[in-house]
N, C-alpha and C positions, 0 to 999 in steps of 0.2 A: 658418776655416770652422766654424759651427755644427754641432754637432750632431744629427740628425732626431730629432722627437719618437718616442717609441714606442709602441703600441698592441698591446695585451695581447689575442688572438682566444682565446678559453675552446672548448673542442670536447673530443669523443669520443678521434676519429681523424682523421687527414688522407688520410682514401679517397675517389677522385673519389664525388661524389653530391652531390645539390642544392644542399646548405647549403655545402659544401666548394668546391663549381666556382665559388660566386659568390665565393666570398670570394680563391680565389684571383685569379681574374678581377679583384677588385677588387684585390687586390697588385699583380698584374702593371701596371698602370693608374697603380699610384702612383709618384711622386718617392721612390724610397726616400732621397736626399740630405735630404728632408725630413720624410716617417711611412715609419718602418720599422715593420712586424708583428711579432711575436713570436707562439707559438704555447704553452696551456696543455694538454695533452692529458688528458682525466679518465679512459681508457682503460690510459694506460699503455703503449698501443703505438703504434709507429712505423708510420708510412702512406705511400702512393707518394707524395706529394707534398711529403715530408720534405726530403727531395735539394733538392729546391727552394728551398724554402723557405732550405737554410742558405747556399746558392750564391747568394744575393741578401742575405746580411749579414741571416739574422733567428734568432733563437736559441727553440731548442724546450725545454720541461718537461715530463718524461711524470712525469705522478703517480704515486706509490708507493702501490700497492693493499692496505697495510697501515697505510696512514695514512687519515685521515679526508678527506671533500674539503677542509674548511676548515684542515686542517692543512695540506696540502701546499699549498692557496693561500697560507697562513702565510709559507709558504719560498720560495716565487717570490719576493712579496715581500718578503722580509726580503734576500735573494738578489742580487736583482736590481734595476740602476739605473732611479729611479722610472720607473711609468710616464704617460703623460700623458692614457692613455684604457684603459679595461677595457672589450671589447667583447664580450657573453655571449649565445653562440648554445644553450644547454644548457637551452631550454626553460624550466619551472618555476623550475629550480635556478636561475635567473640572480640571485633572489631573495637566496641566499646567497652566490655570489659578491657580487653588489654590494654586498651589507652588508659583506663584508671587502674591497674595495677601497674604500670608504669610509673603513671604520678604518684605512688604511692611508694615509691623503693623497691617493687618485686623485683629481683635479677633474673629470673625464670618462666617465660611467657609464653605458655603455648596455647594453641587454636589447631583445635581438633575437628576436620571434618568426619561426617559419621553418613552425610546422602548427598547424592548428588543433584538433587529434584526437593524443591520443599511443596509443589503440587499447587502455588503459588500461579496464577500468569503471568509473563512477561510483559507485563503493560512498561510503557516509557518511565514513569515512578519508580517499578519495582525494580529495575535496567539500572536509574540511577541509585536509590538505595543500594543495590548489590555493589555495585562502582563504589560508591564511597566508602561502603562496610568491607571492600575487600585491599583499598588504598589503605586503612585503618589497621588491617590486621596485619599485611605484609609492613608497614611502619613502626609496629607495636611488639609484633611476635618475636620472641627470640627462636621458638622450632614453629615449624607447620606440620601438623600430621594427620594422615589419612589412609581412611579401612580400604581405601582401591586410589587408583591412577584417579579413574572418573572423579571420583570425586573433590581429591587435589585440585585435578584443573576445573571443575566446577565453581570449587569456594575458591581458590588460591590467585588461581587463574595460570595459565601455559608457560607465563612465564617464572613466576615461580618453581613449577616442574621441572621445565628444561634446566635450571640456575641450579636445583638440587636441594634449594631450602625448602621446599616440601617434600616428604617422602613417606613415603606410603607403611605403616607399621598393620600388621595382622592384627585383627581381632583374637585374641586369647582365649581360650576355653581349659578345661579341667576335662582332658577326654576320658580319663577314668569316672569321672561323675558323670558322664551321660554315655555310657560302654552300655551296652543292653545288659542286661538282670534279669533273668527269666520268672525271678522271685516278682521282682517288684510290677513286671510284667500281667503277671496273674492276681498281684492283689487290686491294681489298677482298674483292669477290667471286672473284676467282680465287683469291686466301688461301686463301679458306673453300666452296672450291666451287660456288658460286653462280646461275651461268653459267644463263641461262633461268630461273630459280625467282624465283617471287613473294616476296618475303622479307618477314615481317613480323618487327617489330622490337620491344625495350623494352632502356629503361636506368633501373636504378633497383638499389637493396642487394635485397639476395633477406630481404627483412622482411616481417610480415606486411600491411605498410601497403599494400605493391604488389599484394600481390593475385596473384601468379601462378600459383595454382588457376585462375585465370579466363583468366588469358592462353594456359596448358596447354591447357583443355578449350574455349577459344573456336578455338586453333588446330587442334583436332582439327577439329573440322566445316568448317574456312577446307580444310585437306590434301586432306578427301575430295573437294572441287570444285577443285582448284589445284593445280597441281606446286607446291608451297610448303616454303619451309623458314622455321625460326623461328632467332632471332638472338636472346641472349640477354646483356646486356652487365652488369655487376657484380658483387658478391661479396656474403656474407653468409650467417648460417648457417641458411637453408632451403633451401642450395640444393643438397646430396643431395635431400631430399625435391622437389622439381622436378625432377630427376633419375627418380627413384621413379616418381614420376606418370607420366613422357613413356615410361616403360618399359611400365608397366600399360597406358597407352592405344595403343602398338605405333607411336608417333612418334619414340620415341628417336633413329633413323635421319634424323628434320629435324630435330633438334635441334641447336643451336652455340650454346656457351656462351663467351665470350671472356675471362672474370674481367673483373678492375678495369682502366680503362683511362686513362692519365694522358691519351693522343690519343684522347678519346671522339670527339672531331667525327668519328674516321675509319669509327666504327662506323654513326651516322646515314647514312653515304654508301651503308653496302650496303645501306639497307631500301627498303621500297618503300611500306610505312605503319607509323606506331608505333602502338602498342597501348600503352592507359593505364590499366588498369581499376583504380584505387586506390579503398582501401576510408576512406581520409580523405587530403587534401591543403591545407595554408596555401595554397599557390598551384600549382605543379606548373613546374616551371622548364626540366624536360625538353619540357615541349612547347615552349616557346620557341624553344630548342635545334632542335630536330624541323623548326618550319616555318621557322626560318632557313635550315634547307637544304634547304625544299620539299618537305618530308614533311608527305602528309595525317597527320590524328592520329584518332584514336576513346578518348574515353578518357571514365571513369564522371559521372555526374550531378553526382557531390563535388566533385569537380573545379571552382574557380571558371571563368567563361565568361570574364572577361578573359582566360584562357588563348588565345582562339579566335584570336590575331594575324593570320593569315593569313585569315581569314573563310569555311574550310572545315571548321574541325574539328565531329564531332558527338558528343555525349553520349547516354550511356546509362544507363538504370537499371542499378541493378547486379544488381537478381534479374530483368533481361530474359530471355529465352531466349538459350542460346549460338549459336541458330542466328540470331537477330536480330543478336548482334553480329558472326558471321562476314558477313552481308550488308552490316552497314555498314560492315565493314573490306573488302571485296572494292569497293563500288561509292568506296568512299572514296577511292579511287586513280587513279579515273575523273574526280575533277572538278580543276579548275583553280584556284590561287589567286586572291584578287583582286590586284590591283597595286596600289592604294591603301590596300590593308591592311599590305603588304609593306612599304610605306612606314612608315606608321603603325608596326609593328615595330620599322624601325631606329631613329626618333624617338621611341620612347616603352621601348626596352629596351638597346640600344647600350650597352654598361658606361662608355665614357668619362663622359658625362653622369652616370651612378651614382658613380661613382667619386668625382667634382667636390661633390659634393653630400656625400658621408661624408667626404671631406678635408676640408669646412669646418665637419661636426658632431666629427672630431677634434682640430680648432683651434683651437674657442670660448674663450675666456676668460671 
């Protein structure tokens, strides 16, 4: 019996969140008899999703934070039996990794954008870094691919788009794993006290991208009209300050923080709407997530509208009034999905189909 090819995933951390859920999603989905994942970690540390990961036959590298990236890339591969695809979720940087899985004999090089916004400013430096890291990956990459348009032309750049070498692949989900459960519903909320309250919800790392200044101060004004409690699911490090805030605004007492959750699906089951107010998003994958199990969603204007699956969610400006978006998260909850949208959902985001699709951009010859 052959061998599986293997496929080299470049990342931070292996903490559930956007980039992370898809790719596991997309493991789980594959033949490991045939593409096994490997994991490159530029963080250095170890994540819930590690366990996993070696329990399915895939082998992890946390990089040495005394060494350079392209060192420790060095030593993967010098390390480790070749691989058949380098597949680089690390934004800009994918620029350098590809250029060293190049020199290294990879035949298969991709550069995966996942945002379109790194919340970075645009100073003249950062202008030319992106220039040179995006001259690097269109010279380096054998595919480009990305969770929306935006975001192709953000990392890729227009011309890439228009040529066709980047092309935009769905984020993948398991809509059976986050379908509503009325079971897991009930036991969720008696966990965490629940019982009667309005719950609104968010899943996302406590960074500034998420915005949860706005989901704090949007749920203040939601408390004062609602027995409401707020549901707060991820990790990251703003989130004493979220903390801070819910204290100053005298919410503390709604607040539930859950950390990082490898059974996220279980946390979408206690809410009763998500709250998205991201201050930039490539796509937003948690809303996906959200209306698969029939959560209304409210989430900012940046937010692309292909997010809208379920043909209920509404956007917002993000310097609307808080009291604007406490009403469309209250009345949000009031309307009903369509069922042809529902549809549309499972055919056009179901990870199987995703999965099929990257297993044959891992196989090219």
């Amino acid at each position: 019996m052959s061998e599986p090819i293997r496929v080299l995933h470049v990342f931070g951390a292996l903490n559930p969140g956007g980039v992370e859920n898809f790719v596991m999603n997309m493991y789980r989905r594959m033949d490991t008899s045939e593409v096994q994942f490997d994991f490159a970690m530029t963080s250095g540390k170890t994540g819930l999703y590690d366990e996993e990961v070696l329990a399915h036959g895939g082998h992890i590298y946390y990089f040495d934070g005394n060494r350079s990236l392209i060192e420790n890339l060095n030593a993967v591969f010098e390390k480790s039996d070749p691989f058949a695809a380098v597949h680089s979720h690390v934004f800009f940087y994918s620029g350098l990794v590809l250029r060293s899985a190049k020199k290294h004999g990879v035949p298969i090089r991709i550069a995966h954008a996942h945002n379109a916004h790194t919340g970075e400013s645009r100073s003249v430096t950062r202008l030319a870094y992106e220039t040179l890291m995006r001259e690097l990956i269109n010279k380096n990459a054998t595919c480009m691919l990305g969770c929306s348009e935006k975001a192709c032309r953000h990392v890729f750049g227009d011309r890439a788009v228009e040529s066709r070498r980047a092309e935009v692949l769905p984020d993948g989900i398991d809509c059976n794993r986050f379908a509503f459960d009325p079971g897991v519903r009930e036991k969720m909320r008696k966990k965490y006290g629940l019982d009667g309250k309005f719950v609104v919800g968010h899943v996302g790392h406590f960074l500034p991208a998420k915005n949860h200044e706005k989901i704090v101060s949007v749920f203040k004004r939601i408390s004062e009209k609602r027995d409401a409690a707020l549901m707060l699911t991820g990790d990251g490090p703003l989130e004493e300050d979220v903390r801070s805030m819910a204290e100053r605004l005298g919410i503390s007492d709604k607040l539930i923080i859950t950390g990082a959750m490898p059974d996220v699906e279980k946390a979408y089951q206690a809410m009763d709407v998500f709250l998205f107010p991201s201050r930039y998003e490539g796509f937003g994958m948690a809303m996906i997530e959200a209306q698969a199990g029939g959560l209304a969603c409210v989430a900012s204007d940046v937010v692309p509208e292909d997010t809208n699956a379920d043909g209920r969610a509404v956007y917002l400006p993000l310097d609307a009034p808080d009291e604007d978006w406490a009403e469309a998260v209250i009345n949000a909850s009031e309307r009903s999905p369509e069922p042809a949208r529902l549809e549309f959902l499972r055919n056009n985001y179901d990870d199987a189909a995703v999965a099929k699709k990257l297993c044959e951009i891992y196989c090219r010859k």
